[in-house]
C-alpha positions as CSV (number, residue, x, y, z in Angstrom):
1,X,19.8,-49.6,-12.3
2,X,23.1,-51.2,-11.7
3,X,23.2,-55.3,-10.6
4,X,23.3,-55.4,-6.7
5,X,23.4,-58.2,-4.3
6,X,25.8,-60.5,-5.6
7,X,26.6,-58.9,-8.8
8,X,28.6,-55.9,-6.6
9,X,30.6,-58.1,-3.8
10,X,33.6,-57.4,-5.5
11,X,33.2,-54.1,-4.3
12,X,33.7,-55.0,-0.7
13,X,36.3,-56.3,1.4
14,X,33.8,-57.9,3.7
15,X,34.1,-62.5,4.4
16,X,31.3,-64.0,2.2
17,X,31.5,-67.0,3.8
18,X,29.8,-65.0,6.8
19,X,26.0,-64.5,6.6
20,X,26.5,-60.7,6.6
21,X,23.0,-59.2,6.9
22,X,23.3,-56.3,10.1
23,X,24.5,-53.5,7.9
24,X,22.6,-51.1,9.9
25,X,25.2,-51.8,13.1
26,X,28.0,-50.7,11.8
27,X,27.8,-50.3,8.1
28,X,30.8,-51.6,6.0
29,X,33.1,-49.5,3.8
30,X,34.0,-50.5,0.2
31,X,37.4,-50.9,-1.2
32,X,37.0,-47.6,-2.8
33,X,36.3,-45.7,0.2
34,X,38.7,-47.4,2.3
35,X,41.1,-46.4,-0.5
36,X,40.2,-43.1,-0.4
37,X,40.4,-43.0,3.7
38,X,43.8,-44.4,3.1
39,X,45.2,-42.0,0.5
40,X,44.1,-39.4,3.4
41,X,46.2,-41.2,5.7
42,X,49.6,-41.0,3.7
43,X,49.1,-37.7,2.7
44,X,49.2,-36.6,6.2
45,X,51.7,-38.7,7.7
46,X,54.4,-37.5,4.5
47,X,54.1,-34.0,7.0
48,X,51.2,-33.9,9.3
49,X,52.1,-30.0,10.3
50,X,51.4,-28.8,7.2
51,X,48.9,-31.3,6.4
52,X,46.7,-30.2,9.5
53,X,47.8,-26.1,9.3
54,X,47.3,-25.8,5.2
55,X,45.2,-28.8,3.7
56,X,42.8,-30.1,6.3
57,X,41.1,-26.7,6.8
58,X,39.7,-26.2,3.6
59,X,39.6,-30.1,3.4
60,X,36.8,-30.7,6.0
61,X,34.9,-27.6,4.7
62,X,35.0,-29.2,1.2
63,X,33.6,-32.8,2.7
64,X,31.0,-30.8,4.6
65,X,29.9,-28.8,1.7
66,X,29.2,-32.0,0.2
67,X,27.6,-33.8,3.0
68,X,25.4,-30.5,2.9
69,X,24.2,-31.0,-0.6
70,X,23.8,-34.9,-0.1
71,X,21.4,-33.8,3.1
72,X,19.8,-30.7,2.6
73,X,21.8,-27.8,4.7
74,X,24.4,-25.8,4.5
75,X,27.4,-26.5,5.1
76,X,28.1,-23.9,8.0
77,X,25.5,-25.6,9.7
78,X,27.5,-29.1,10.1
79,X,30.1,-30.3,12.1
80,X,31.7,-33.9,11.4
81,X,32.0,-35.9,14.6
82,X,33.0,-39.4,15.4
83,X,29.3,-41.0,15.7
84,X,25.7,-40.2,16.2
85,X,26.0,-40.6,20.0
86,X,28.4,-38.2,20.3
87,X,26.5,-35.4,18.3
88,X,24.0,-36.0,20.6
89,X,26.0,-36.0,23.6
90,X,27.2,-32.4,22.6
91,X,23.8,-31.0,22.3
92,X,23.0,-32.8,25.9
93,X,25.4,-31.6,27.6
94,X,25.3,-28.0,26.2
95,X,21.8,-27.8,27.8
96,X,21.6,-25.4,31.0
97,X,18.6,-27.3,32.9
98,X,17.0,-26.1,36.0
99,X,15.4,-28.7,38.9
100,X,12.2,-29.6,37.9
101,X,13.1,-29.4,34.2
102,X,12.4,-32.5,31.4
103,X,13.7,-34.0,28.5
104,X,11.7,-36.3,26.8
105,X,12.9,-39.6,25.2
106,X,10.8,-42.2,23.0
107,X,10.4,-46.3,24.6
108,X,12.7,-47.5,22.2
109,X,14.9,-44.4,21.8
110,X,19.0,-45.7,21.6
111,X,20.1,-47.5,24.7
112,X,23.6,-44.7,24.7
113,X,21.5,-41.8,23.6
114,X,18.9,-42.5,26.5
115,X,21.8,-42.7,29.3
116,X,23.1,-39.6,28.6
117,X,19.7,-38.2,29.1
118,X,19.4,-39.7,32.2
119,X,22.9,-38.4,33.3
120,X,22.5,-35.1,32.2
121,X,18.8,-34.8,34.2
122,X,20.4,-36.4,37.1
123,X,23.3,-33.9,37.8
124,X,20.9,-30.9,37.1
125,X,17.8,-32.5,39.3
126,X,15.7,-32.5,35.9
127,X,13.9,-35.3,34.8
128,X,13.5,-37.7,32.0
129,X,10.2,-38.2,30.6
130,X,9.2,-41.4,27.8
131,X,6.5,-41.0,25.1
132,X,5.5,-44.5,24.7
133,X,5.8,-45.9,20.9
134,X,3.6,-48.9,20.5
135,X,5.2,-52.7,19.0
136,X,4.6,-54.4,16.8
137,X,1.9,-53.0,15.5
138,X,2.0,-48.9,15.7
139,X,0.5,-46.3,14.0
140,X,1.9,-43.4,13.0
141,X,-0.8,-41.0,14.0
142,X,-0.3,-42.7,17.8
143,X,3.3,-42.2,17.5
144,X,2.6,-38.6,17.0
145,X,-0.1,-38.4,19.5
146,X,1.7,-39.9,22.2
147,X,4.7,-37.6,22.0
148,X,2.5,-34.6,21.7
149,X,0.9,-36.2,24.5
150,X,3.8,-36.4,26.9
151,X,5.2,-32.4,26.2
152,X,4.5,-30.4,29.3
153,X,5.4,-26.8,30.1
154,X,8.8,-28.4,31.8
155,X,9.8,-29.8,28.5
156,X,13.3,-28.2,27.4
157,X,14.0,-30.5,24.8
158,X,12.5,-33.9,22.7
159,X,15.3,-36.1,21.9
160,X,13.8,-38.7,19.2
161,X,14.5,-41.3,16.8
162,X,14.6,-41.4,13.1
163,X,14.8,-45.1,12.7
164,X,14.7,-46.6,16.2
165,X,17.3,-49.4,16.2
166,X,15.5,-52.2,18.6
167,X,12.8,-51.9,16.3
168,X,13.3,-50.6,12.6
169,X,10.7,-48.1,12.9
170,X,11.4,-45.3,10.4
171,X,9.2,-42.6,12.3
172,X,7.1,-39.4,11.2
173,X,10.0,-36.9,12.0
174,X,8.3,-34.3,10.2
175,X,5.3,-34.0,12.0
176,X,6.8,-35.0,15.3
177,X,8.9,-32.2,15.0
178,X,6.3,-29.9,14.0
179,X,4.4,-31.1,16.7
180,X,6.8,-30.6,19.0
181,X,7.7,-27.1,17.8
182,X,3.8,-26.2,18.3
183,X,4.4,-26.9,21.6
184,X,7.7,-24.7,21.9
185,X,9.7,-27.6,22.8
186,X,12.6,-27.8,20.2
187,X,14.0,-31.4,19.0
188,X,16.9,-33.2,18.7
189,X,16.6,-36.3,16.1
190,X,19.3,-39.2,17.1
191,X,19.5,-39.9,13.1
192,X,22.2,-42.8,13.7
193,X,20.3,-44.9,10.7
194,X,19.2,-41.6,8.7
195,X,21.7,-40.8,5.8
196,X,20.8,-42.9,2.9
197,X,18.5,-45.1,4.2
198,X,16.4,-42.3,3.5
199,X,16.8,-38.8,1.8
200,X,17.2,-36.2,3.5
201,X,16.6,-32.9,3.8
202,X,17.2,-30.8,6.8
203,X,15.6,-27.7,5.9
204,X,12.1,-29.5,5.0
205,X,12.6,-32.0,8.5
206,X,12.8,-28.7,10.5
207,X,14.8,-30.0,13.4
208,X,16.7,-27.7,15.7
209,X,19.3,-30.5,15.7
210,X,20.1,-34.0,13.7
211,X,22.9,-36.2,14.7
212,X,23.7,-39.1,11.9
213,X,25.9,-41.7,10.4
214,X,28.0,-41.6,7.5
215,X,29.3,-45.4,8.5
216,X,25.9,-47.2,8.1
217,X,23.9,-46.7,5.0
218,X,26.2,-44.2,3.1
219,X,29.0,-46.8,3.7
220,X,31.7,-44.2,5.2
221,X,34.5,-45.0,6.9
222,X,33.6,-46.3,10.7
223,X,34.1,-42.3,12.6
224,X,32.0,-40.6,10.1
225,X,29.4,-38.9,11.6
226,X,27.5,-35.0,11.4
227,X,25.6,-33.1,14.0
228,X,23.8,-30.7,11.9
229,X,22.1,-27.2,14.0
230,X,20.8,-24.8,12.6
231,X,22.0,-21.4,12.7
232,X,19.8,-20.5,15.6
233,X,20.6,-23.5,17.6
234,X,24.6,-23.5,17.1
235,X,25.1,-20.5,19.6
236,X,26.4,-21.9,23.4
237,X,26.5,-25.5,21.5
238,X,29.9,-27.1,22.4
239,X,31.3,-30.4,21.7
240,X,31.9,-33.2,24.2
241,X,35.9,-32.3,24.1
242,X,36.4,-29.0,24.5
243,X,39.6,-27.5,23.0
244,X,41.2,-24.5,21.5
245,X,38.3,-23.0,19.5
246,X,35.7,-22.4,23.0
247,X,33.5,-19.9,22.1
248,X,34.9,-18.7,18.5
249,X,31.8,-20.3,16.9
250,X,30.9,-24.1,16.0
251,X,32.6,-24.4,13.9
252,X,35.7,-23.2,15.2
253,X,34.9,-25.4,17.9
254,X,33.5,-28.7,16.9
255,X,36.0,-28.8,13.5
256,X,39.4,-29.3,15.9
257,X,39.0,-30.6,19.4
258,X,42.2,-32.0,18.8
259,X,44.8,-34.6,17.0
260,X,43.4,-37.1,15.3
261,X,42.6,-38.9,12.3
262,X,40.3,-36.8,10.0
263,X,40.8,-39.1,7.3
264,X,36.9,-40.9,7.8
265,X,35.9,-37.6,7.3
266,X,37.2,-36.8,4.4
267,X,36.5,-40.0,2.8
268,X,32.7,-39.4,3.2
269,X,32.5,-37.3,0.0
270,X,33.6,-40.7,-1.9
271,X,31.0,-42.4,0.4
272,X,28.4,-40.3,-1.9
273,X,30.3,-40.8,-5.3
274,X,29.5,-44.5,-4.2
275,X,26.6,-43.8,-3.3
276,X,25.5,-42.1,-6.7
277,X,27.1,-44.5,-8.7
278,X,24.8,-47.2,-7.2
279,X,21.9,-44.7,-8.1
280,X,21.3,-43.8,-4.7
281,X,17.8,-42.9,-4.8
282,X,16.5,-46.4,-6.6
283,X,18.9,-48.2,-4.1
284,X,17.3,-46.6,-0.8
285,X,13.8,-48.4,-2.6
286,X,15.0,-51.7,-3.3
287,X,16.9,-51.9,-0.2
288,X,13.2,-50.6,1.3
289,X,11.7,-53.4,-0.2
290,X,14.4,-56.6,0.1
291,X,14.0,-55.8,3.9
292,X,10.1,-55.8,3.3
293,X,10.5,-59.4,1.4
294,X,13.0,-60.7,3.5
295,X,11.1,-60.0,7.0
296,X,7.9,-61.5,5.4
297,X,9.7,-64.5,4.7
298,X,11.5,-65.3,7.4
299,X,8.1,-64.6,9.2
300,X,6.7,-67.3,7.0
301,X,10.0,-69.9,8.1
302,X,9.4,-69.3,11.9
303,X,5.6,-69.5,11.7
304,X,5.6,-66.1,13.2
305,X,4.9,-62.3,12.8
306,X,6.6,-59.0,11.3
307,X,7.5,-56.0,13.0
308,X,6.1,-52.9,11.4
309,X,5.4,-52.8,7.9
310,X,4.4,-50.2,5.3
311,X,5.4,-46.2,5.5
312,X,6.5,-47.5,9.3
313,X,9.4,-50.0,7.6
314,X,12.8,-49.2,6.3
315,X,15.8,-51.0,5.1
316,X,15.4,-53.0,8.3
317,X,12.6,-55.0,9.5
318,X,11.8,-57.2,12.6
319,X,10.9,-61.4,13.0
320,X,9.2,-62.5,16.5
321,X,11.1,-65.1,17.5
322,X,9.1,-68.3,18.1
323,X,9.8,-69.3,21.5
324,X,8.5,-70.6,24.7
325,X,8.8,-69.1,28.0
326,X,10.4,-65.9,29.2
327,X,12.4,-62.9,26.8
328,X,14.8,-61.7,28.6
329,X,17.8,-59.9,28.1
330,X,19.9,-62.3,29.2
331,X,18.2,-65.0,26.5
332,X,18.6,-62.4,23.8
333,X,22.6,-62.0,24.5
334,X,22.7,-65.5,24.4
335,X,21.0,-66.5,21.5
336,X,22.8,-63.6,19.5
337,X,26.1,-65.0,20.8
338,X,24.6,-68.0,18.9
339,X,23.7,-66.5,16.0
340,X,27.1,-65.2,16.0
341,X,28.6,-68.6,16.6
342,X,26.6,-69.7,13.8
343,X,28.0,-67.7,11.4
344,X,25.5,-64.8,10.8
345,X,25.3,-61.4,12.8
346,X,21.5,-60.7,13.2
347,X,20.8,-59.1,16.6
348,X,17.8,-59.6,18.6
349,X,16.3,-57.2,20.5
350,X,13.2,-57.7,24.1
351,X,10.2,-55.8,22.7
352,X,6.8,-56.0,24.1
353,X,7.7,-59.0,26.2
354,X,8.9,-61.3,23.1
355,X,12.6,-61.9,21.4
356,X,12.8,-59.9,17.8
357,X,15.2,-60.8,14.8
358,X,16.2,-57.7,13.8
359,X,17.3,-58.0,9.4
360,X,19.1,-55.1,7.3
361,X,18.8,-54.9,3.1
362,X,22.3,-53.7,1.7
363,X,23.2,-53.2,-1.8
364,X,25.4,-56.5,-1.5
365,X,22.3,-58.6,-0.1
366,X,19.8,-60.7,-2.2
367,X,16.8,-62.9,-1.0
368,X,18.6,-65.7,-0.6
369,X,20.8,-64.6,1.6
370,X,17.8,-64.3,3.9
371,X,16.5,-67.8,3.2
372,X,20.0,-69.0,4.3
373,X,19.1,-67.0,7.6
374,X,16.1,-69.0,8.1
375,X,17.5,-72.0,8.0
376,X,20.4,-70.7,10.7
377,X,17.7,-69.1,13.1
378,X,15.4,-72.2,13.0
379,X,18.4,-74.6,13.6
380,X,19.2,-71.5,16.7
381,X,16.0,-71.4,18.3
382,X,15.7,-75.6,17.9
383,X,18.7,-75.9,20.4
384,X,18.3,-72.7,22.5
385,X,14.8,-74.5,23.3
């Protein structure tokens, strides 16, 4: 396997002065794909008409076909789109719902996903409806349960996590979604933290729809994203902006909804050479298990405990923050503003009435970037009191 951590900085453009361990916000592109994106770029500024009518076409079909392979699905079964919210914002507001109807959402589904849920319910007097997931110590088997648990005969749709970003939980998808299939309720999966912090593969997940990143873990230009749907699911499916190609087929639809820069797109199929080249498979493991190391040690600095471990943990993993009286929102923006301030990026997240450091594992992170960050955090939490 290839040198990581320190060994492959070069590779990024990112300031190593800065304590740089929240990949799983927003990712960050390497030179290489940022080269790529920008060889995009020129090529269609020297004539962006025939860029757009004779290259980009066959182009974005090309990148998809790729993304397909790298996920599992075909390629006519995925659309690129700027982010994971907004795949799932098209599939939400596609729904037709009737009064009385529900959606159901997970506790600690996405903050953006959840409110478009809720504004979708409210306009069409349906209602949203929360399968608890247990923290900090769940089980799968509850997970599963507790979803099952909360489908009705009003269910229309399960919208649920793959990795749940307030609390690094890399769920069950497969059996949620079979379970929620045995109850005739088809699911959405909000995979914002999916693509290559895991492998994929859509046909053996079994989701009606998936909506990922490319700009996380896969390290794609920031605007990468897919909504994969299956072939069943893609008819009366429209994206957010609706343009020229309304009701031609998704793919006539969601692949031009109008000018714009493509080239993040197109530089996802370097994202995978990447990728590959950092033997993609053995990285998604050691990245698995630096978060697993790092979160027990920083547990160990702050006198404190984990978030979940085990088949439960990812490339991300969760610290309790060791302190007195009440966790608030409020007191987690400002101790990430002074975090930030600080010189390190870690969010915190309120779960189950306590303040949580939230850690990512990239290829460019080693353990002692970690014990750096407990030395930060306990200087952080000294003077926040």
């Amino acid at each position: 396997m290839p040198l990581l951590g320190k060994a492959v900085r070069h590779e990024w453009a990112l300031d190593w002065d800065f304590l740089s361990v929240n990949h799983g916000s927003f990712g960050a592109a390497p030179r290489v794909v940022l080269a790529a994106q920008q060889d995009w770029q020129r090529q269609m500024e020297a004539q962006p008409g025939r860029f757009m009518r004779a290259v980009l076409p066959d182009a974005l079909r090309h990148a998809a076909d790729r993304l397909g392979a790298f996920i599992g699905a075909d390629n006519t079964d995925i659309a690129f789109v700027d982010n994971a919210t907004t795949g799932c914002n098209a599939v939400l507001r596609s729904l037709r719902l009737q009064p009385g109807d529900e959606i159901l959402v997970l506790t600690h589904g996405y903050g953006a996903v959840r409110n478009t849920v809720r504004y979708v319910a409210e306009r069409a007097g349906a209602r949203m409806v929360e399968a608890e997931v247990p923290f900090p110590h769940p089980g799968a088997d509850t997970i599963v349960a507790n979803i099952a648990g909360a489908l009705t005969k009003r269910t229309r749709l399960a919208v649920v996590e793959h990795s749940t970003s307030g609390s690094a939980l890399v769920l069950p998808l497969r059996r949620i979604v079979a379970a929620c299939h045995d109850a005739g309720v088809p699911a959405l999966v909000d995979g914002a933290h999916g693509p290559a912090q895991r492998a994929l593969d859509m046909r053996a997940i079994g989701a009606d729809w998936y909506a990922g990143n490319c700009h996380k873990w896969l390290c794609a230009p920031k605007g990468s994203a897919f909504l994969y749907a299956t072939s069943q699911r893609q008819q009366d499916l429209h994206p957010v902006t609706i343009s020229h190609g309304l009701d031609k087929g998704f793919l006539a639809e969601f692949d031009w909804t109008g000018t714009r820069d493509f080239s993040a797109y197109l530089a996802s199929t370097v994202a995978i050479d990447f990728h590959d080249r950092l033997r993609g498979e053995a990285l998604m493991a050691r990245n698995i298990g630096l978060a697993g190391d790092a979160t027990s040690l920083l547990a160990r600095r702050l006198n404190t405990e984990p978030g979940a471990t085990g088949v439960l943990a990812g490339s991300m993993g969760m610290v309790r923050l060791p302190l007195a009286g009440s966790a608030t929102p409020e007191r987690s923006t400002d101790l990430r503003a002074r975090l930030l301030a600080a010189g390190t990026d870690a969010p915190t997240h309120v779960q189950s009435g306590a303040i949580w450091l939230r850690i990512s594992a990239a290829a460019y992170n080693d353990i002692e970037d970690y014990e750096r960050l407990g030395e930060i955090v306990a200087r952080v939490v000294r003077e926040a009191g």
